[in-house]
N, C-alpha and C positions, 0 to 999 in steps of 0.2 A: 282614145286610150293613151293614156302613160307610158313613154317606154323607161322608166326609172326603175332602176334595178334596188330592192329593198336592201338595206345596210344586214349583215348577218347579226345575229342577237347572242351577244358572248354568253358562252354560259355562264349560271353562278358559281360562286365561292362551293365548295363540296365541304358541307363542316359535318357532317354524320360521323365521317373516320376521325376528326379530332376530339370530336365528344365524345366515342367509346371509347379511348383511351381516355380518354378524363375521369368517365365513370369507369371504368373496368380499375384504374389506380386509385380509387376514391374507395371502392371496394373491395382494393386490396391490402389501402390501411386501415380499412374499418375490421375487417378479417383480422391482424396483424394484431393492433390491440386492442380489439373487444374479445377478443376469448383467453383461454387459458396458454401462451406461448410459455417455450421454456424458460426465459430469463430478460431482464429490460436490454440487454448488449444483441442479445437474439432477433427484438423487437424492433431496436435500432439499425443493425444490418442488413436487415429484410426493406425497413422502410425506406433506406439510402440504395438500397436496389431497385426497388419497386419506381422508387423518384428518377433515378438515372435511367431506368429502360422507357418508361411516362414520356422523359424527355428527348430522348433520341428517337422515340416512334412519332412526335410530332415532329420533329425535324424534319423524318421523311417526310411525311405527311405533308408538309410547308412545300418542300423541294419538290416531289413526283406525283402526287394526287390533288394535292388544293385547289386548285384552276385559280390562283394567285393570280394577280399580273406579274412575268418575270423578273420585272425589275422590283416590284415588292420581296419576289421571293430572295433572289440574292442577296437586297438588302439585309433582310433579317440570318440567311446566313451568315453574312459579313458583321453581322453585329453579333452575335454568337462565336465567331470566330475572336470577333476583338475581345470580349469580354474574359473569353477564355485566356488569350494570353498577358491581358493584362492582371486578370489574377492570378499568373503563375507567376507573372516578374513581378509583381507586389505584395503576395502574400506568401506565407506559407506555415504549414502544417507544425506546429508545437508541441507535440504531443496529442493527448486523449485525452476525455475523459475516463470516472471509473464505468461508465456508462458507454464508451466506447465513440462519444462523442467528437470530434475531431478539434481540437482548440486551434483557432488560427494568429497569425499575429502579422504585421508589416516587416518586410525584409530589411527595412531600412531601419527597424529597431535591433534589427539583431546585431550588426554592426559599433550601433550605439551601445546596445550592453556588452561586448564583447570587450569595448573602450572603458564601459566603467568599472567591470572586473578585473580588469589589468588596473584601474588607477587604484581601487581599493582594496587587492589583496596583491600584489606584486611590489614590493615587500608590504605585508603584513607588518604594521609597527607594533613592536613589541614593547610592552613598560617596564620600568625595572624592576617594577613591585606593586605584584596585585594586591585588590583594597579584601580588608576582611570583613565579613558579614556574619555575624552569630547566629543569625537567620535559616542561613545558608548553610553554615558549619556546622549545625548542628543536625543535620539530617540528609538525605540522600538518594541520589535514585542511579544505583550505579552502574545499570545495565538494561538491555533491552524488557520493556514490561516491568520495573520496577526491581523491590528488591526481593519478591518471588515471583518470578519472571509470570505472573502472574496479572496486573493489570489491574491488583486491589490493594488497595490502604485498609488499614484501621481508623488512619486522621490525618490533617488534621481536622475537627468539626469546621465545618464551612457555614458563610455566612448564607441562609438564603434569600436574602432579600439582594439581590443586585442591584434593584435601583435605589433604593436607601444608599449602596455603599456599593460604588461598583468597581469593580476591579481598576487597578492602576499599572498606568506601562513605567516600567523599570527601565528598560533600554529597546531600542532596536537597531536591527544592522543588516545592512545587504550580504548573503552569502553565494557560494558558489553550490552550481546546481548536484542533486544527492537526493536521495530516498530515506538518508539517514537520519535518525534524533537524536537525541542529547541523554548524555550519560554525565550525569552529577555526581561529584565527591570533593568533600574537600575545599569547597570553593571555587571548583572550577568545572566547567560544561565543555562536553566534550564533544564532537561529530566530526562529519568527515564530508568531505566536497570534493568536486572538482574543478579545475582549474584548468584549459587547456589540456595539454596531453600528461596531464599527472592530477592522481588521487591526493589527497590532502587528508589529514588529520588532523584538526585543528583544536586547538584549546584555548577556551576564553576564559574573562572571569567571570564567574558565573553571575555576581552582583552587578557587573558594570556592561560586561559584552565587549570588554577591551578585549582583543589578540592579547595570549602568556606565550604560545609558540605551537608552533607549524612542525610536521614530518611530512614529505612528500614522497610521492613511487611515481614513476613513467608508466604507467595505465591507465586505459581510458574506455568505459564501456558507453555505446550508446545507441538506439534505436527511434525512430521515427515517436514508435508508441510507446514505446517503455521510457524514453526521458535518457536524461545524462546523470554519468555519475556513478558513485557507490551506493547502495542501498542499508545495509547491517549498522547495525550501532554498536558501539567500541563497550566494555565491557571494563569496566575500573575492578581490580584487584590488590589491595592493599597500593603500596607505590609503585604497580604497573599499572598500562593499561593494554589491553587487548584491542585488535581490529582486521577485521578481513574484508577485501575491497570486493570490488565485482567481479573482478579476473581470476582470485582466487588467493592474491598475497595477505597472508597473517603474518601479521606485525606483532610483534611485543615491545612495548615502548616505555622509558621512565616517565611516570606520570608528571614529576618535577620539571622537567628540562625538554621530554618528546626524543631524546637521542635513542637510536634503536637499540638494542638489546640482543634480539635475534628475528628473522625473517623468513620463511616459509613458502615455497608456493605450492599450495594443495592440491593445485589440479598437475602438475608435474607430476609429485609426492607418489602421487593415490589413482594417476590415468584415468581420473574422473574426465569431466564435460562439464563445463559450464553451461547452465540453462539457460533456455532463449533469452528470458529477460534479466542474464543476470544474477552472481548470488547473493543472496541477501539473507546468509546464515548468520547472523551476532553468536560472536562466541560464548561458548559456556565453561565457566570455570570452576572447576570441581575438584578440590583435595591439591593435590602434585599436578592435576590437569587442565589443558584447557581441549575443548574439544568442539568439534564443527562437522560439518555434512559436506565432504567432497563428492560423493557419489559416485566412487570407484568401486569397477567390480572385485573380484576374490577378494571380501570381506574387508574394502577399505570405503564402504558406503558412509558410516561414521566412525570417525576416526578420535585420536588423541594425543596430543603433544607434549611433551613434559615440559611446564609451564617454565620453570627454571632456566630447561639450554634449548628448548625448542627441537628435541630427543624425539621420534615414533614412538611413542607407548605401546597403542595396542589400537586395533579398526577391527571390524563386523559387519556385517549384513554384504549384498550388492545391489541395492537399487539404485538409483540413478537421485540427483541430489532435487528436490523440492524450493521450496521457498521459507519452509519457516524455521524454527531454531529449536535447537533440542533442549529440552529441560526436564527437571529431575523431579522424580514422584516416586511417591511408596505404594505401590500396588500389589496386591494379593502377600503383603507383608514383602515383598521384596522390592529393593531400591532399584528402581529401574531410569531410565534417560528415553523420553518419548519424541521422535523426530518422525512427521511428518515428511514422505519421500514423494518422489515423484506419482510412482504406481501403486503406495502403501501407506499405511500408516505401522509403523516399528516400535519394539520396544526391545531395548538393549539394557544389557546388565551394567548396572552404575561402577560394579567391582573390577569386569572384563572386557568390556564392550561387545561380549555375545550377545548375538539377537538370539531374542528371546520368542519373541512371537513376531508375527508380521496379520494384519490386515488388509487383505485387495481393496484399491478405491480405484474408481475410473480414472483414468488419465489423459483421459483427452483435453482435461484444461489446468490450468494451475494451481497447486495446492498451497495457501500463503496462512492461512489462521492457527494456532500452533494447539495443539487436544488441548480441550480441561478434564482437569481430573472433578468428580463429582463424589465419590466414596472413595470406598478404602480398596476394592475391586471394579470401580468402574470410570469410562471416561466418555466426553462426546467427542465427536469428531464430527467436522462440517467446512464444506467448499462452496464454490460461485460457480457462476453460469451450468444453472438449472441442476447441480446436484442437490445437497440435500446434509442435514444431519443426523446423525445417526449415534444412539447409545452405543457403544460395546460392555460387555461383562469379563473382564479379566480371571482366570479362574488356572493355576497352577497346579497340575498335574505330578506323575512318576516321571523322576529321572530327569529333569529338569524341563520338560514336555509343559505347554500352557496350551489351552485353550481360550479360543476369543468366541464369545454368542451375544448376537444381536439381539436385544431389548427391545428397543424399536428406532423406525425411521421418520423423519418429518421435512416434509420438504419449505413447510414454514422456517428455517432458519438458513438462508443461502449463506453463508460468509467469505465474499469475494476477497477485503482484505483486511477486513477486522476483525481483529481478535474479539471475541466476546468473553464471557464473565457469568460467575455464578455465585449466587448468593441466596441462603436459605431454599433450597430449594428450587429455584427460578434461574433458569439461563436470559440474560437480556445480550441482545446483540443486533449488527445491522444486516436484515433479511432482505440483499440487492441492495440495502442503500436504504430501509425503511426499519426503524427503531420497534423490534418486536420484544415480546416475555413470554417465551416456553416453561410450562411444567417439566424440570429435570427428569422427575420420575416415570413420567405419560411420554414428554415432547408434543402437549394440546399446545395449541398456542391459548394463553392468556389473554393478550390484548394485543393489538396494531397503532403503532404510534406513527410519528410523522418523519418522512424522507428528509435525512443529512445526507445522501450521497456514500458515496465508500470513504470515511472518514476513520476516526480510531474513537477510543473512550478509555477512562479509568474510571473503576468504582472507586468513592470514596466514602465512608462508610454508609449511610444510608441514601447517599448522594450518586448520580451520576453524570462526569462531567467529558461531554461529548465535542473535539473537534469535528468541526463538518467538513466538506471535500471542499465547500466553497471557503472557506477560512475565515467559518464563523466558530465559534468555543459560544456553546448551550451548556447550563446547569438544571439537571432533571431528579426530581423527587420520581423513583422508577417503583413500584408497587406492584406484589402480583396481581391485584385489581385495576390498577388502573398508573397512566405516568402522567406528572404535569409538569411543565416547563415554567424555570423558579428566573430563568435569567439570560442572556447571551448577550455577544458583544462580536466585534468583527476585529479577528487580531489580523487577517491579509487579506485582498481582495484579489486572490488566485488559486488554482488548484492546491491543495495543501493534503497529502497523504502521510506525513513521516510521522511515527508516533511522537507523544507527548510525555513531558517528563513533570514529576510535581514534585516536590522538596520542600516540608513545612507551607509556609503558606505563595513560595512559589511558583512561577507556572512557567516551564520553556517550550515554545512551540520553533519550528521553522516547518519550510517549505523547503521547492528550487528557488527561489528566490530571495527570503530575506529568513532572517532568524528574532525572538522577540523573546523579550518574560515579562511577565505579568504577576503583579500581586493581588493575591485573590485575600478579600475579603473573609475574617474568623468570626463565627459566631461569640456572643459575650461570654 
């Protein structure tokens, strides 16, 4: 007999526990999105959860159960561990998408742009003398949403054939980072950036994209996901122009020169709060006023400043201040100013700025897309992440008493931060990020078009021309039967959220990053 003692027989590898987590998160993005979830931001945080708890249960798994050889197992800790910190000293987080997606970028670019922002707007060269364009001068887009803050043209007729005659770049230029678009008058394009620890107002010419001149303020608003910068677009008023930053400073400014005039800070003013991300109220100027959303309580929720010396007029409501910008509408025969709040949607007397009526909307997310008015007594109103729009019926009562009753609701039109539009009947707008046509009168949806992202749109007459999030600009033939896409072109190749301004036949887009115009192609 042998006395050889038999070698022990290691056990195997235990993979049962790493495959059920494989499939248990395999089935729980197939959960996630194959059915009805609230919203795509809903879909995405769930899935960036589901993947980080996936991956840390195989960790342990790696570590305490696998019957690994140890020095296997370490190894792959120690490679999980390097991997970890070499992606926190080499990347980092730029923002979001409107999708809630995390954008990343190299740290050692940040540096570099921090260099080429200082080379090219520290000083801003000024010319002595901007060029003139009859193009240009002869038309306007002199405030947020055009020139009825509204989102629609008349014209001019656009060409639709793009590739026949496809739109031409006029200029481009690096800017400083902002939410803000461009407000045309006069030959000169207006927005606002930042720079370091100061807001910027800047005005180009609008033909060439030369610097005419700079105002600046020491504020600085910035957040991880929300971005840098000011958000509002400046608001041109005969030879001023208007502008309020993130933190809350209203400027009144000589359009000619930029020298300020008079200065404001509304959340002082009004013991409002700035919202998380920022306000991004464009002012509205109306008669002897201009007027903005600080979102202070005892009645300085919307307020007014006498355009003139920058005087308290008159304020109303107390809700806390939203995201989108008041504008003026005749409803139920009375001139009212409609500001979308925090917790509400409001209507305020255009004469006294008494609220008039108020609407409960959920608040638990941000409210950015500003009502349309649809009649002569009615408006929609519609949010993002998983709300919904909804008719109202405006209907004035005794004593100066209104009533508000719901028409109907549709959750077919989410509008996280696009303004949508209405014409003949048909609301068109981006539902999450997906180009939809609601029946105004029903709220059916019509038809489902294709994902631009949270981008903006102007109607242009039977035209619809859409920047996308990825900063593409689409020209769309939008029908209540059916949409077809006539054209696009890529004016940046990064996130692009700031609305767009059109002026005769041309086009200002920017970003955080660069500013551009375009000549868009006339039909004969």
């Amino acid at each position: 007999m042998s006395n050889i003692t038999p070698t022990p027989t290691r056990p195997g590898v235990r993979w049962w526990p790493a495959l059920t987590v494989l499939a248990l998160g395999a089935a729980a993005l197939a959960w996630i999105w194959g059915g009805e979830r609230p919203h795509v931001q809903a879909r995405n945080l769930q899935s960036f959860a589901v993947v980080i708890i996936a991956a840390l249960l195989l960790l342990i798994w790696c570590l305490g159960f696998s019957r690994l050889r140890w020095k296997t197992r370490f190894g792959i800790f120690g490679a999980v561990v390097l991997i970890g910190l070499a992606a926190g000293l080499l990347l980092r987080i730029r923002g979001v998408s409107g999708d809630l997606v995390p954008i990343l970028e190299w740290r050692a670019a940040v540096g570099e742009r921090m260099k080429d922002e200082d080379k090219r707007m520290n000083p801003l060269p000024v010319p002595e003398k901007r060029s003139e364009s009859p193009a240009i001068e002869g038309a306007g887009w002199p405030q947020f949403l055009g020139p009825n803050h509204d989102a629609t043209l008349a014209g001019p007729k656009l060409a639709r054939d793009w590739q026949a005659s496809p739109p031409q770049l006029v200029w481009r230029r690096a800017v400083g980072p902002a939410w803000s678009g461009f407000a045309v008058a006069r030959g000169l394009a207006l927005t606002q950036e930042q720079r370091g620890p100061e807001e910027l107002v800047t005005c180009y010419d609008a033909a060439t994209g030369a610097p005419f001149w700079v105002h600046s303020d020491v504020a600085r608003y910035n957040t991880t996901i929300g971005g840098d910068g000011p958000r509002a677009t400046p608001t041109i008023d005969g030879n001023r122009v208007f502008t309020l930053g993130a933190t809350g400073r209203l400027n009144c400014l000589d359009l000619a020169t930029g020298k300020p005039i008079w200065s404001k800070d509304i959340m002082q003013d009004n013991q409002g709060t700035v919202p998380a991300w920022g306000l991004s109220v464009s002012p509205l100027v109306l008669g002897d006023w201009v007027i903005v959303n600080a979102g202070g309580a005892a009645q300085r929720s919307l307020v007014a400043y006498r355009k003139e010396t920058g005087a308290f007029a008159w304020g109303g409501g107390t809700d806390r201040a939203g995201y989108s910008s008041p504008t003026l509408h005749e409803l139920g025969g009375v001139r009212q100013i409609l500001i979308f709040n925090h917790s509400s949607v409001a209507g305020h007397s255009a004469e006294t700025g008494r609220l008039l009526w108020s609407y409960p909307w959920p608040a638990s997310h941000v409210h950015v897309a500003n009502p349309v008015s649809v009649a002569s007594d009615r408006i929609v109103v519609s949010s993002g992440y998983g709300n919904a729009a909804e008719m109202l019926q405006l209907l004035p009562g005794t004593n100066g008493s209104w009533t508000t009753h719901r028409l109907w609701r549709s959750a077919k039109l989410k509008a996280k931060m696009t303004n949508f539009v209405h014409r003949d009947g048909c609301l068109y707008g981006l539902d999450d990020g997906v180009l939809v046509c609601l029946d105004a009168a029903t709220g059916d949806q019509k038809w489902r078009g294709s994902r631009y992202g949270h981008g903006q749109m102007i109607l242009v007459g039977e035209l619809l021309l859409v920047t996308a999030e990825n900063g593409e600009v689409l020209l769309l033939e939008a029908k209540p039967d059916a949409v077809r896409e006539l054209g696009r072109f890529t004016a940046f190749h990064a996130k692009t959220w700031n609305s767009p301004a059109l002026a005769g036949d041309h086009l200002w887009l920017r970003n955080d990053q660069q500013a551009a115009c375009f000549r868009l192609p006339l039909a004969p």
